[in-house]
C-alpha positions in Angstrom: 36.8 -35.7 140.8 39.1 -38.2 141.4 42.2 -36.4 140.3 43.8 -33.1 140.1 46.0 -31.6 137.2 47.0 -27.9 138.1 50.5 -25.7 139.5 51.0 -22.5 140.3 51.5 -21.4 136.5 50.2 -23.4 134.0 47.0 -24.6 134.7 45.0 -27.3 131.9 41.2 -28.3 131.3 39.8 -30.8 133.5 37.4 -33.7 132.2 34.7 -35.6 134.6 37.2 -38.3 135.7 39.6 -35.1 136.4 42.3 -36.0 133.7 43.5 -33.0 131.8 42.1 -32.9 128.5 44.4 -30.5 126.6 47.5 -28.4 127.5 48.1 -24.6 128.0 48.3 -22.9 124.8 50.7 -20.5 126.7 53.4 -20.3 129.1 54.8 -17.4 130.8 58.6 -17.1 131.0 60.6 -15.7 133.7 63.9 -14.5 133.5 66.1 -12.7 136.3 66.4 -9.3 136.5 69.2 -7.7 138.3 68.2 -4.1 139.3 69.8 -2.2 141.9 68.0 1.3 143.5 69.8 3.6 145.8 67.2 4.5 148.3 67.2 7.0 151.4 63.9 7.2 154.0 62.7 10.7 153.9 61.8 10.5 157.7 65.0 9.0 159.3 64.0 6.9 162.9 65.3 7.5 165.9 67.9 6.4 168.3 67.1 3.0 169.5 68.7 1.0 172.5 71.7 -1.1 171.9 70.3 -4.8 170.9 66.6 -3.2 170.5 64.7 -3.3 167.1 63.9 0.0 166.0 60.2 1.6 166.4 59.2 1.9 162.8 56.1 4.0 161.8 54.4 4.0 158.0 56.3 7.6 157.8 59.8 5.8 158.5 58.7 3.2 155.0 58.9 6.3 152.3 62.2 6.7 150.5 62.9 8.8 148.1 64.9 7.6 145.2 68.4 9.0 145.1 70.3 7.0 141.6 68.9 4.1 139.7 72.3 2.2 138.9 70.7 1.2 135.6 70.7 4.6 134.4 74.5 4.7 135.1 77.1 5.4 132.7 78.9 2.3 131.6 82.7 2.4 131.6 84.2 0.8 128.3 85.1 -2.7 128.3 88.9 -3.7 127.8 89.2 -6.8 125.5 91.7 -8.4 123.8 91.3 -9.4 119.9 91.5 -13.1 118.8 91.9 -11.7 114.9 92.0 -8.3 112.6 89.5 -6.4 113.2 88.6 -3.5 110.7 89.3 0.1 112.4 90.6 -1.4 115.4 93.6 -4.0 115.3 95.1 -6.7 114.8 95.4 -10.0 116.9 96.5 -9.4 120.3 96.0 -5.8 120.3 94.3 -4.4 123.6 91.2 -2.5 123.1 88.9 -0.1 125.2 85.1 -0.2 123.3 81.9 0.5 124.7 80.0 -2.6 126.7 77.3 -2.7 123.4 79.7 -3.0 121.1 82.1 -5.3 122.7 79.5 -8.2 123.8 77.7 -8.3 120.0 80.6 -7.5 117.4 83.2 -8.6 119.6 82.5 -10.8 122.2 79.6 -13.2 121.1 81.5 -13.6 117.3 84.7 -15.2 118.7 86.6 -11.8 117.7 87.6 -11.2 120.9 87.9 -12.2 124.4 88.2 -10.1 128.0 91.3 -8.4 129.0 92.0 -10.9 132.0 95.4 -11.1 133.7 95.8 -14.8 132.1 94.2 -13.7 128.8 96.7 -11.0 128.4 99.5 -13.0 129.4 98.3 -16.0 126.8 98.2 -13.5 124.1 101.3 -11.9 124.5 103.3 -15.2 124.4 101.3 -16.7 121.2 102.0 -12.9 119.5 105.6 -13.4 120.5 106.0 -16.6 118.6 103.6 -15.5 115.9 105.2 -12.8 113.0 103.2 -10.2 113.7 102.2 -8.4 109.9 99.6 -6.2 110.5 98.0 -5.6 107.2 97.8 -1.8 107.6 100.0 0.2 109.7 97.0 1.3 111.8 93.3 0.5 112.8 91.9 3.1 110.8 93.7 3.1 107.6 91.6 0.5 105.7 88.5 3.0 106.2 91.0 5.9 105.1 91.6 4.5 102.2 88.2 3.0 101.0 86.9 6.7 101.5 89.9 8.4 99.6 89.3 5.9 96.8 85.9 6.9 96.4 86.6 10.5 96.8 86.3 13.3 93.9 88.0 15.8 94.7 86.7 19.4 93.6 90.2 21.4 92.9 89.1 25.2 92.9 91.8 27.0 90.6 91.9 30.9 90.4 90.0 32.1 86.3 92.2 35.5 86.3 95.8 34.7 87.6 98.3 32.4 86.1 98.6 29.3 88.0 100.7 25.8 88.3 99.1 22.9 90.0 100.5 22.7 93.5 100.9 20.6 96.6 99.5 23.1 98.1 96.7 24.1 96.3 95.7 19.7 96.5 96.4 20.4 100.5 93.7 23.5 100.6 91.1 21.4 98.1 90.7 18.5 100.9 90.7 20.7 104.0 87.9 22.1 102.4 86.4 18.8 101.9 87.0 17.5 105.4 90.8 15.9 105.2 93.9 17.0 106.6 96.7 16.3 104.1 100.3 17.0 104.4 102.2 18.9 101.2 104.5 15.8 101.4 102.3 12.9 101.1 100.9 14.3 97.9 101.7 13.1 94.5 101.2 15.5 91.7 101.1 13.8 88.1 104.4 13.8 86.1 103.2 16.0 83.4 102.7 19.5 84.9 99.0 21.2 85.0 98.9 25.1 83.9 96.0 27.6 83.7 93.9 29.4 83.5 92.3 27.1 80.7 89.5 26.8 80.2 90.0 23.6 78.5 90.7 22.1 81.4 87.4 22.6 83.4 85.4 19.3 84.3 87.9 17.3 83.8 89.7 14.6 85.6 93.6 13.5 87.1 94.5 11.1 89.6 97.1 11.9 92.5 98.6 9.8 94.7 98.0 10.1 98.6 100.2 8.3 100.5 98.9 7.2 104.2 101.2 7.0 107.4 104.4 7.0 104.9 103.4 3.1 104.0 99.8 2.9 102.1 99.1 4.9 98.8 95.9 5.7 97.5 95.0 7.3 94.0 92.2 10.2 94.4 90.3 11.5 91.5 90.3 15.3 90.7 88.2 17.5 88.8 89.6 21.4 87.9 87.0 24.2 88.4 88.0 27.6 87.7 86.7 30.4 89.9 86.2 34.3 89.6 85.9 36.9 91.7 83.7 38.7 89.6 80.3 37.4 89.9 79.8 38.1 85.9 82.6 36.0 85.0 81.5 33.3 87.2 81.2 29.7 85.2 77.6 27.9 85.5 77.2 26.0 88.8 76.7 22.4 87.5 74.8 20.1 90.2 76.5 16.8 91.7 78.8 17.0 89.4 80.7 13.9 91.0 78.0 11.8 89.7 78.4 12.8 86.1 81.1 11.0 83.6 84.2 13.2 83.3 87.0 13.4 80.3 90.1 12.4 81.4 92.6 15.4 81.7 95.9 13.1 80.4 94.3 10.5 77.6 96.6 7.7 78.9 94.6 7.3 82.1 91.6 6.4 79.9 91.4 3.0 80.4 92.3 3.9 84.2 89.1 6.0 84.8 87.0 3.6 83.0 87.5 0.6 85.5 87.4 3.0 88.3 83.6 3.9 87.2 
């Protein structure tokens, strides 16, 4: 042969003259790994002479693996946002978030940049001389309130005792459903609800929930009366939040329809 076509990875087909007569269908890529293992040798050596190499034996080249810093816990990553960020802030806004999160919803869209002593600085000035509106008055409150928009809320009224619709009795009706809702920021409709009546069952109001003393919300209710007597006990209906509801005040027709 008269030539030679190889290296050390990809390697062709030679012909009689020794010219490569197609190419590799394949080629391996490498990539650098950085891995880091914290060993200790389960046989320590001995005490050697001052400038003198050590007198290794095979025993003195088994280690026993004491952490793999892969394995590790990461510590979150403090980043700055570039823009609003839904449930967590608003441009310039410091933020601590988990390494995962920050390098693909964060970092590699342009939504934010690291918390660096001349990044922080940069961002503090162009805030300054921005008007800062934040369009909620906190990260989470845009979540808040697409959740309590889609919320029914099941309002379990007493079927023996007299009863008038309540702050309150809203308050008790979404702790049991997962909220925490102060009396105050509770809007009852202007027309006041009374029972027991039965006339009333299944049938649906809007309140007003008002978020961090700034955003409002209207929730959708439903009135179910209870008894404590098992025999007096209404039928249980199934999902009832996916079935069509009357509207308890006839003037919130059009309301309920758009909402569905």
């Amino acid at each position: 042969m008269t030539g030679y076509c190889a290296s050390r990875l990809v390697t062709g087909v030679l012909g009689w003259n020794g010219h490569c007569l197609r190419a590799p269908s394949t080629v391996p890529l490498i990539l650098q790994i950085r891995n880091t293992f914290i060993l200790q040798r389960r046989t320590p050596p001995g005490l050697t002479k001052k400038n003198k190499r050590p007198k290794l034996r095979s025993r003195h080249y088994v280690y026993d693996l004491v952490e793999d810093t892969n394995l590790r816990k990461q510590e979150n990553l403090n980043v700055i946002l570039t823009s609003y960020v839904q449930g967590l802030g608003v441009k310039g806004d410091r933020v601590s978030v988990k390494p995962k999160l920050a390098y693909e919803k964060l970092l590699l869209p342009g939504l934010a940049v690291y918390a660096t002593r001349e990044n922080v600085k940069m961002y503090e000035e162009s805030v300054d001389k921005e008007e800062k509106t934040p369009a909620f008055s906190s990260a989470s409150v845009e979540r808040t309130v697409g959740i309590l928009s889609r919320q029914i809320l099941a309002v379990v009224m007493n079927l023996e005792t007299e009863w008038t619709l309540q702050p309150w009795h809203l308050r008790i009706s979404f702790r049991k459903a997962g909220f925490i809702v102060p009396e105050y920021a509770i809007e009852l409709p202007e027309e006041p609800i009374k029972g027991p009546n039965l006339d009333l069952e299944g049938k649906e109001f809007k309140i007003t929930v008002t978020i961090n003393k700034s955003e409002t919300v209207p929730v959708r209710c439903r009135i179910h009366h209870w008894s404590t007597n098992p025999g007096d006990r209404l039928p249980y209906v199934q999902d009832h939040w996916q079935q069509t509801a009357e509207p308890l005040f006839p003037d919130n027709q059009k309301s309920f329809q758009s909402d569905q």
